[in-house]
N, C-alpha and C positions, 0 to 999 in steps of 0.2 A: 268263554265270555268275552277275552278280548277280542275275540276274532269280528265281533260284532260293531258294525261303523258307526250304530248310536254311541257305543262306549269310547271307540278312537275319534270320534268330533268331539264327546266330553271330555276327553283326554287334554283334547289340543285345545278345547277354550280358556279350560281350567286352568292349564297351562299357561295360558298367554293372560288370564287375569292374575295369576301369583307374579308374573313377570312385570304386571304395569302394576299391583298392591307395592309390588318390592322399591318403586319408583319412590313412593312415597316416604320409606326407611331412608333414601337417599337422598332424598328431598329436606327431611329432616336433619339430617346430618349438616347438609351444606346452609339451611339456614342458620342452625345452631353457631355454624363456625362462622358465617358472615355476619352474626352477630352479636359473637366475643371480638371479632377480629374490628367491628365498628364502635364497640364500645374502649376497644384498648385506644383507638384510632381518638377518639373524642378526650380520652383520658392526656393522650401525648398534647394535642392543641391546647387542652385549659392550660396544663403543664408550661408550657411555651410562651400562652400569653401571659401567665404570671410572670416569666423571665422576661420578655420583653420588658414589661411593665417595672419592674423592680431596676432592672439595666439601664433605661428611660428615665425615669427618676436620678438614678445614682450623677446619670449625664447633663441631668436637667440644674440639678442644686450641687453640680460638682465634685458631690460627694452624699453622705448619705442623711437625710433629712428625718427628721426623728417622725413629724405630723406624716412625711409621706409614706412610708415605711408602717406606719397602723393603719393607715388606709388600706396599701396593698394588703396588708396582714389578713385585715376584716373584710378584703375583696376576695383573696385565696379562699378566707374560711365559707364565706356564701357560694363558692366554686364546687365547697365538698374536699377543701385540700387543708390540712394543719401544718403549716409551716414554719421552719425558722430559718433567720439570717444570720449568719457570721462573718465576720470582714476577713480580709487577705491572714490576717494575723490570729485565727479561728476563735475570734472572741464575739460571742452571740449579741447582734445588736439588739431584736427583735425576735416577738415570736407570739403566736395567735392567743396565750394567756392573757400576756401582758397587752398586748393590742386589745382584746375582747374588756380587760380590768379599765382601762384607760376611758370607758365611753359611758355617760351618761347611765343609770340605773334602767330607765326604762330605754333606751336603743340596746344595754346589754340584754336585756329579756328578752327584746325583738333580733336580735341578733344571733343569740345561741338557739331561741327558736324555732327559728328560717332553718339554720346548718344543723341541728341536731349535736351541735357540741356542746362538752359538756368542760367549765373553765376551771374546771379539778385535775387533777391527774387524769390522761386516758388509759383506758384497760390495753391490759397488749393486747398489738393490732398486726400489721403489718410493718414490716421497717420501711424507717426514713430512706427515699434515697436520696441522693447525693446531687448534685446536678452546680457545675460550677457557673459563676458570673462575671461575664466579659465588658471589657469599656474598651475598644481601638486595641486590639488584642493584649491587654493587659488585663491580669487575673482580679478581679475587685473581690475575691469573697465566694461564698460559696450558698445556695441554699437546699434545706434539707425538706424534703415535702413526702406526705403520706398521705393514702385518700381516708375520710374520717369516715368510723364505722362501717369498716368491711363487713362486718358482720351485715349489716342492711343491705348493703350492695350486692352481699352474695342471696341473700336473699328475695332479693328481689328478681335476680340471675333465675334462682330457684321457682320462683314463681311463673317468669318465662316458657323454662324447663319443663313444669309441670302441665304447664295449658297445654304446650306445644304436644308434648308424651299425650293427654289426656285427646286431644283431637285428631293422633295419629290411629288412637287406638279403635277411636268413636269412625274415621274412616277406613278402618281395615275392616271394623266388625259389619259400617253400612255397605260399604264398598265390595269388600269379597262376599257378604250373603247377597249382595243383588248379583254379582256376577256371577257365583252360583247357582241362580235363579236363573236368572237367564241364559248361562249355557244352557240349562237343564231343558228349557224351554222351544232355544234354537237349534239341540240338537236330536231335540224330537220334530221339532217341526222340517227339518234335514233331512231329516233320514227317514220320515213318514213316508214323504210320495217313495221314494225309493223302495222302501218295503212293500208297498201298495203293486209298483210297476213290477218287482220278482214275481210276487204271488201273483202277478196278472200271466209272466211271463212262462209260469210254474203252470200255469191252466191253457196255456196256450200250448205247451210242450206235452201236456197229459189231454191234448185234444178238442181242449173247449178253447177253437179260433174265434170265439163270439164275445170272448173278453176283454173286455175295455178297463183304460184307469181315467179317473177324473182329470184336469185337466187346469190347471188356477194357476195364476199367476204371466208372466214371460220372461222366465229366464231358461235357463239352459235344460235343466231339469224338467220344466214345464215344453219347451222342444223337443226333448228325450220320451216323454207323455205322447203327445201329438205324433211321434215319427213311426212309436210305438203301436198308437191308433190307426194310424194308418196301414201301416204291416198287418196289422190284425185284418181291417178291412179289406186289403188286395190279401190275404189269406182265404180269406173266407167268398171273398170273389171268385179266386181260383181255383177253389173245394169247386165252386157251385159250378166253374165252368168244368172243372176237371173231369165232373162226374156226368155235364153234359157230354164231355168229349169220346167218355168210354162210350155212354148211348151211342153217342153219335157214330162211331168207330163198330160199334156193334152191329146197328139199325146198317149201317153201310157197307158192312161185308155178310150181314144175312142175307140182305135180297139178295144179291148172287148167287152164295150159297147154298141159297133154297132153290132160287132154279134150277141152279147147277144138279143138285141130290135128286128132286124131284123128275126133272128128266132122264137122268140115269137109274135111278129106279122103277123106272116106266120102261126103259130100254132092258133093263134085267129083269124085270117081269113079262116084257113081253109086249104090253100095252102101249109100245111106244116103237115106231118103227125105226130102226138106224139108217135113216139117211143123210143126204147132204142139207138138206135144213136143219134137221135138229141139230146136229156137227155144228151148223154156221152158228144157231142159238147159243150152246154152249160156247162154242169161242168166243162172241161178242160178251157172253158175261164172265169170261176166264180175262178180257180184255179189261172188263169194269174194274175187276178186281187188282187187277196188276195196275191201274190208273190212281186205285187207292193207296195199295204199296209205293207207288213209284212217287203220288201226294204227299205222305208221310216220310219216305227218303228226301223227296227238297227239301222240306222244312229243314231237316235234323241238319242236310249241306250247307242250307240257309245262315243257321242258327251260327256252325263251323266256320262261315267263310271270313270271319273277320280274324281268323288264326291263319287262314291262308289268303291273302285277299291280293290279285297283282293286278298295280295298275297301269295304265297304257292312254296315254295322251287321245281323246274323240275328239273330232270336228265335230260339233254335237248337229249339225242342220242336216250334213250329208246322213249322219247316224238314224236318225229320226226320219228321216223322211222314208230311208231304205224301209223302215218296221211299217210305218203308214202304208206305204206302197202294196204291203203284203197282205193291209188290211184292207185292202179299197175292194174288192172284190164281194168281202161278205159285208161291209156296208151295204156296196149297191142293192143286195141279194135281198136284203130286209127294207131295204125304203130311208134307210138313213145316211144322212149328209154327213160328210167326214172333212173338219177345217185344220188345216196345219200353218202353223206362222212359228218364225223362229229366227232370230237376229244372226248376220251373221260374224262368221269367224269368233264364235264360243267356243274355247277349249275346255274338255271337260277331261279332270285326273280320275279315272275311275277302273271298274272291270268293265268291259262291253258285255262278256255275256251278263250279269247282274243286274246291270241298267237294265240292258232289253229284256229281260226279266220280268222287272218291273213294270218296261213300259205296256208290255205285252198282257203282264196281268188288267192292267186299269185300263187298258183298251177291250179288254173282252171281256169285264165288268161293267164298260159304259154301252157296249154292244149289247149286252141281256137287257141292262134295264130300258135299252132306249125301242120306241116303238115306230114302225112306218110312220114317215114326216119328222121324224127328230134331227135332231143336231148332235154332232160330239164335235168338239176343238180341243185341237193338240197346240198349248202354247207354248212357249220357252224362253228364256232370258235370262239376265244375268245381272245383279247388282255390283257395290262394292264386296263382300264378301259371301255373297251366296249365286249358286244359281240355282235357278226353279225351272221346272218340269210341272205344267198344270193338266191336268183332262180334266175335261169339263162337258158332261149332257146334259140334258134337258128331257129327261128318263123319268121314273116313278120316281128316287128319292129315296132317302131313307128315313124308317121312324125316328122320332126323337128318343125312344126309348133305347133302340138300337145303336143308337150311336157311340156309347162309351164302348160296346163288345165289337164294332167291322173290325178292328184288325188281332180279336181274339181268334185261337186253333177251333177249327171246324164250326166257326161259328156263324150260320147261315141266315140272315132275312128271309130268304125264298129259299126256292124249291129251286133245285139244282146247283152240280157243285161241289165240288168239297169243304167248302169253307174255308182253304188253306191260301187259297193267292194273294189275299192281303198280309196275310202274316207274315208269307215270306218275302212280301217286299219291304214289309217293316221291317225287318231282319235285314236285309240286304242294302237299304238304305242307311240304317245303325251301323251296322258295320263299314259304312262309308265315311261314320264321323254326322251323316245326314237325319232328316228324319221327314215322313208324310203326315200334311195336315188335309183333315177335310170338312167341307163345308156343305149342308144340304138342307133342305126344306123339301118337306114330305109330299109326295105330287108334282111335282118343278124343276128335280133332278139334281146331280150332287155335284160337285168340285173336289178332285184331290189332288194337293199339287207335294210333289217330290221338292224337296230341297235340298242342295247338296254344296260341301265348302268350295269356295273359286279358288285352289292354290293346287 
């Protein structure tokens, strides 16, 4: 079950939402603490400006003033603090009883009201601490201060505590079931097309190349769909042409072979005389045959030469014009005009036999299709990084329909042919680092030009 990638993308989201829930344990923490740590903070200040405030005084009346001394008292106790004062000689001057007793009946009511104290004894609380009182570094006394009704304070501490607890818990429980929702969700929706593209990939292995996956979104996945579809498509292209090629491979060494059987079984029955014509017949189609064999060894050389490929610096004008030259002949023969233009001093890194190969193929490709009064031009040039090799007639053309298979294996427009000479210059050009592009309208003749790198 783990081996399955819905389970290890649930694995790892789930993972990674306990790891960002856990944030929030830690979150808690550090507020909790920056907020004893501001509250002790606020507790030191009031602390301080009551000293201030009593020190201030002490320096003000020179000594200690009875009215100023209830006032700080009943300023402490509205602070939340129960205080007393004692002089150098630790005899209590003051302190929040006798300050609180000292004031009017109704300000004492409004007064223990406000601070929650109460002018009786306090219940044990926490201890007084200590905190001494300076005048020009001379000791004046001493005062003793405790905050009133801890018991409230911590409760209210408590009440903090609990919200905070309470809305930790209310975001683990929304937080992690939505995160487990939505892993659950993201990692089906993950791992769907993936399972989609196997079981395509599983029919395409068990024969059925006619299988496609859908195809949504553009991400990587959705690339991986597309790249997929397409391999299916040139699969199933290939089937199609594959099984034209066996025909074709067939249909191309029967006729021979028929003639071949046929007249030697006319010769061993009798019905056929052994002379020097039938000898020449049979040899001319022992010659077909070996034309066939010897079509199918290029390709496979073709296919091979980019494992062996040596190349040899061409003046490409003298190059070209030598192969022209060789052609001029069966131009004239047929009625068609042969144009050659080519820039000079173009070096070209290549094989010579390979090139002439090539250029030999699409020369006697633009010679079949071209009829008395046509044109073929041989151009050539050279950019910043490529040069090109164009032939160009003004022949019949190719169908529109033909045009994705001319430089498939035996794969024929017309009649005559092996079908192989474009292939192997496709081949032969690939293996240069190059490639041929072509151009035609059906009736008006084609363009294909050889391109190849200038270095």
């Amino acid at each position: 079950m783990l081996k399955s990638l819905w389970i290890k993308f649930l694995i790892l989201l789930l993972f990674i939402s306990a790891i960002s829930l856990s944030a929030v344990f830690l979150l808690r923490e550090l507020m909790v603490k920056d907020f004893s740590e501001y509250l002790e903070g606020e507790k030191e200040d009031r602390i301080y400006k009551i000293l201030a405030a009593i020190e201030g005084s002490y320096e003000e009346y020179s000594g200690w003033d009875e009215t100023e001394l209830r006032d700080n008292a009943i300023w402490a106790l509205l602070l939340g603090y129960e205080i007393k004062i004692v002089d150098e000689h630790e005899k209590e001057i003051i302190n929040n009883v006798e300050a609180v007793d000292s004031l009017s009946p109704l300000m004492k009511r409004r007064i223990l009201a406000i601070s929650g104290f109460a002018s009786a004894a306090q219940p044990d609380g926490e201890e007084f601490m200590s905190y001494p009182l300076f005048l020009g570094g001379k000791n004046i006394g001493d005062i003793r201060i405790r905050s009133i009704s801890p018991v409230a304070k911590q409760a209210k501490q408590t009440i903090f505590l609990t919200r905070s607890n309470r809305f930790l818990v209310l975001s683990v429980f929304l937080m992690g079931g939505l995160s487990v929702l939505l892993s659950l969700v993201f990692s089906r929706k993950l791992t769907e097309p993936i399972k989609k593209l196997t079981h395509a990939v599983q029919n395409v292995s068990n024969g059925n190349i006619k299988s496609r996956v859908r195809v949504q979104g553009d991400d990587e996945i959705s690339n991986l769909a597309k790249t997929f579809n397409t391999m299916s498509e040139t699969l199933e292209r290939q089937h199609a042409l594959r099984r034209k090629l066996t025909s074709n491979i067939a249909h191309e060494l029967r006729t021979p072979l028929t003639a071949i059987q046929g007249e030697l079984e006319g010769m061993m029955d009798g019905l056929i005389n052994i002379d020097r014509e039938r000898l020449f017949s049979l040899h001319e189609e022992t010659v077909r045959l070996k034309k066939i064999i010897e079509g199918i060894e290029e390709l496979s050389r073709a296919e091979a030469s980019v494992l062996d490929l040596k190349r040899h610096p061409i003046d490409l004008k003298p190059f070209l014009n030598a192969i022209t030259e060789r052609f001029e002949h069966l131009f004239l023969e047929k009625g068609v005009h042969l144009e050659f233009e080519c820039n000079d001093n173009i070096i070209l890194h290549a094989n010579p036999d390979s090139i002439s190969r090539i250029v030999i193929n699409l020369l006697s490709n633009a010679l079949k299709a071209s009829t008395r009064g046509g044109i073929v031009s041989v151009r050539a040039g050279q950019t910043e990084k490529e040069i090109f090799l164009e032939v160009k007639d003004t022949g019949c053309g190719i169908k529109k329909e033909d045009m994705p298979f001319v430089f498939e294996r035996f794969y024929k427009a017309s009649e005559g042919g092996l079908g192989l000479g474009l292939t192997i210059s496709k081949e032969l050009a690939e293996a240069h680092g190059g490639r041929i592009e072509v151009e035609s309208e059906y009736g008006k003749g084609a363009s294909f030009t050889l391109y190849l790198p200038n270095s």
